[in-house]
Residue frames relative to the residue before (quaternion, step in Angstrom):
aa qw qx qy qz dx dy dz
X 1.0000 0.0000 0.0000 0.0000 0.00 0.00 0.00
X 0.6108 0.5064 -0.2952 0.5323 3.42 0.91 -1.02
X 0.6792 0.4191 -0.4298 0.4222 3.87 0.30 -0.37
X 0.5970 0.6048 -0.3521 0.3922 3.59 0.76 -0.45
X 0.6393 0.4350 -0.2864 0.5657 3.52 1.08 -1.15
X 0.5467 0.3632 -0.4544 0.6023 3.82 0.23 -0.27
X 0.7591 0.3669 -0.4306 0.3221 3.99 -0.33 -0.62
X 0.7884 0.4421 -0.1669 0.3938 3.23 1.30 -0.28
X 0.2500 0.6564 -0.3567 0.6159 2.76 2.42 0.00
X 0.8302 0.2588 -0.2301 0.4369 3.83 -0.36 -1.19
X 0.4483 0.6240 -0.4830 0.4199 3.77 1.22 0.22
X 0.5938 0.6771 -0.1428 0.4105 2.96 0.84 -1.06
X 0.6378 0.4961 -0.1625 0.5663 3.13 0.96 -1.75
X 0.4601 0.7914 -0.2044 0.3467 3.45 0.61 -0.67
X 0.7053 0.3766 -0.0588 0.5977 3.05 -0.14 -2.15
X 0.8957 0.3492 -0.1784 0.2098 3.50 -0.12 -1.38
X 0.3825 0.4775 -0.4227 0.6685 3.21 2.25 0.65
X 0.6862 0.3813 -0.4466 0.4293 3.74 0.32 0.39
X 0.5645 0.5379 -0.4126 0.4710 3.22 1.05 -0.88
X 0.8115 0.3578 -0.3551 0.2956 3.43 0.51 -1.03
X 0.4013 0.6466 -0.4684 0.4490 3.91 1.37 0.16
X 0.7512 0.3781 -0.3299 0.4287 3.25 0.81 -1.08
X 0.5723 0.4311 -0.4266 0.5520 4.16 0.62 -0.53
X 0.4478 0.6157 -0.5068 0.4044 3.73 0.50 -0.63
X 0.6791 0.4515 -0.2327 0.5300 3.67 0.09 -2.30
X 0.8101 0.2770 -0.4694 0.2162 3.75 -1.06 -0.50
X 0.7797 -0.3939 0.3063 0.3782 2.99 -1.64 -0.08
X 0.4017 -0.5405 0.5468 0.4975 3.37 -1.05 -0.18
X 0.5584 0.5114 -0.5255 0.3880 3.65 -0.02 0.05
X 0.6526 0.5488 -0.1072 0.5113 3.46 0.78 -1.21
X 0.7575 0.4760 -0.1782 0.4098 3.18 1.24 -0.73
X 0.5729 0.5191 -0.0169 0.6341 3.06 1.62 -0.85
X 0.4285 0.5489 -0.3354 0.6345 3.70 1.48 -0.29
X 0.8933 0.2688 -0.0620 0.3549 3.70 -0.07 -1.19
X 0.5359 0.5302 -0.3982 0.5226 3.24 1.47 0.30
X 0.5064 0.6290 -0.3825 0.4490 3.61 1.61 -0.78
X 0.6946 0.5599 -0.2765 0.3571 3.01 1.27 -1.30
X 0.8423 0.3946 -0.0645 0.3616 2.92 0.20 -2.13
X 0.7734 0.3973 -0.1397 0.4738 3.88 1.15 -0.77
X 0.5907 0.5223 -0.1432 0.5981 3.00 1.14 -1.08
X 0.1440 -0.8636 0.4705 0.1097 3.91 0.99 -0.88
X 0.3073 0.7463 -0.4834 0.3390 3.40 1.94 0.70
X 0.4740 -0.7333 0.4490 0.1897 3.88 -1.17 0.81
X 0.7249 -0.4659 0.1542 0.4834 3.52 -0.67 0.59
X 0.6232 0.6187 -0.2419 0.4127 3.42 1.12 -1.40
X 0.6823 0.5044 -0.2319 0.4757 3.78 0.76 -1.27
X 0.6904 0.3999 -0.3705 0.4756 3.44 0.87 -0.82
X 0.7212 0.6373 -0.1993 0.1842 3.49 0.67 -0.54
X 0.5314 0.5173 -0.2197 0.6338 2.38 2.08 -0.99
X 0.3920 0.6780 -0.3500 0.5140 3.86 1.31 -0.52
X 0.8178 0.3103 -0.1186 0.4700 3.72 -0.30 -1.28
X 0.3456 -0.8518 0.3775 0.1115 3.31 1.07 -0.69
X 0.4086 0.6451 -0.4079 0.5005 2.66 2.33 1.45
X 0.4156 -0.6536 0.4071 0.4840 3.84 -0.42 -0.45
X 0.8913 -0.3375 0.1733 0.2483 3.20 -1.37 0.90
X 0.6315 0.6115 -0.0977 0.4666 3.35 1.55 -1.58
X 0.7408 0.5083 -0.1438 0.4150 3.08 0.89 -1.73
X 0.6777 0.4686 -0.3461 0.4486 3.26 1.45 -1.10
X 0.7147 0.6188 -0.1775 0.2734 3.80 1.01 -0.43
X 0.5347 0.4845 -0.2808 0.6329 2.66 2.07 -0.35
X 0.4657 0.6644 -0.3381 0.4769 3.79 1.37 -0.58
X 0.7497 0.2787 -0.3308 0.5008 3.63 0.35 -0.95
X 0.4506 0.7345 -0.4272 0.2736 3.41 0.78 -0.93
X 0.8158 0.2929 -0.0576 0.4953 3.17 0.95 -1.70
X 0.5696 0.4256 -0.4315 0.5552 3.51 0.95 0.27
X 0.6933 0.3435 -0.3919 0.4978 3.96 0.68 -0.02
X 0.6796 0.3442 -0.4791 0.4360 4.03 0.94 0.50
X 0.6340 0.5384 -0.4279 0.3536 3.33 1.26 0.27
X 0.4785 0.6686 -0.3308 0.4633 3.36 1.74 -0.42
X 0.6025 0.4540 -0.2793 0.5940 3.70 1.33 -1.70
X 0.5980 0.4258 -0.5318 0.4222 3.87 0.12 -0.37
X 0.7289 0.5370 -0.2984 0.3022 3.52 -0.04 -1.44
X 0.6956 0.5040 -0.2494 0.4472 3.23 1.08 -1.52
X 0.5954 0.6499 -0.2597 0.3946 3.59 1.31 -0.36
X 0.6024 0.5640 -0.1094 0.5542 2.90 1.68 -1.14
X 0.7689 0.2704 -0.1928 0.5464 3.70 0.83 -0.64
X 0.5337 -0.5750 0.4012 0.4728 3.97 1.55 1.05
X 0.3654 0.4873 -0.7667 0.2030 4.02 -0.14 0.57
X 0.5619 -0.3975 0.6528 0.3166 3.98 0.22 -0.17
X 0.7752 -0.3168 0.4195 0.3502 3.26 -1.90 -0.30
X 0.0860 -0.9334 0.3469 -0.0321 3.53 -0.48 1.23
X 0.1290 -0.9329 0.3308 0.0606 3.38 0.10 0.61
X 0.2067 -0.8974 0.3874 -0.0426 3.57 -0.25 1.16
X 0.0742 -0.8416 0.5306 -0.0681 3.06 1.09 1.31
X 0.1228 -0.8133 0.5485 -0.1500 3.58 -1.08 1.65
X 0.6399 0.5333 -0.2681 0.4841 2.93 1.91 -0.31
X 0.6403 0.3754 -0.3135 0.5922 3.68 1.37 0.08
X 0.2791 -0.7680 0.4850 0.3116 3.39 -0.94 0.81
X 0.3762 -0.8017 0.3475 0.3082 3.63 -1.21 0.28
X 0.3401 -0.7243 0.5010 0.3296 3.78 -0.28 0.60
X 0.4654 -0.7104 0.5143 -0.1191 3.37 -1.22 1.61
């Protein structure tokens, strides 16, 4: 039993050395975008009014920063990825 949790322990490890290659690659705009989001747990509207774009512009923005992440992450064998933006993450 105990070998399994370590295999799934370094799975883990894993993913979250890719994840970080991919947050690594983007812009800092882009980067800073998704921390508002994901850490920060701020909602589409707040960030927007923040950046000082409109609401639309910011949604079509993540859109395309979360199929270029799912591409990349595809590219480096994560498999089907998912980039959940609607839950923040606790840091």
């Amino acid at each position: 039993m105990e070998h399994t949790y370590g295999i799934e322990q370094g799975g883990n490890y894993m993913e979250q050395g890719r994840l970080i290659t991919l947050l690594r690659d983007l812009t800092e705009p882009d980067r800073v975008l998704l921390e508002r989001r994901m850490v920060d747990g701020w909602d589409y509207a707040t960030i927007a009014f923040h950046l000082g774009i409109p609401r639309a512009e910011l949604v079509e923005r993540i859109r395309r920063i979360r199929t270029g992440l799912r591409r990349k992450a595809k590219a480096l064998g994560a498999g089907d990825t998912r980039f959940n933006l609607a839950a923040p993450m606790t840091v």
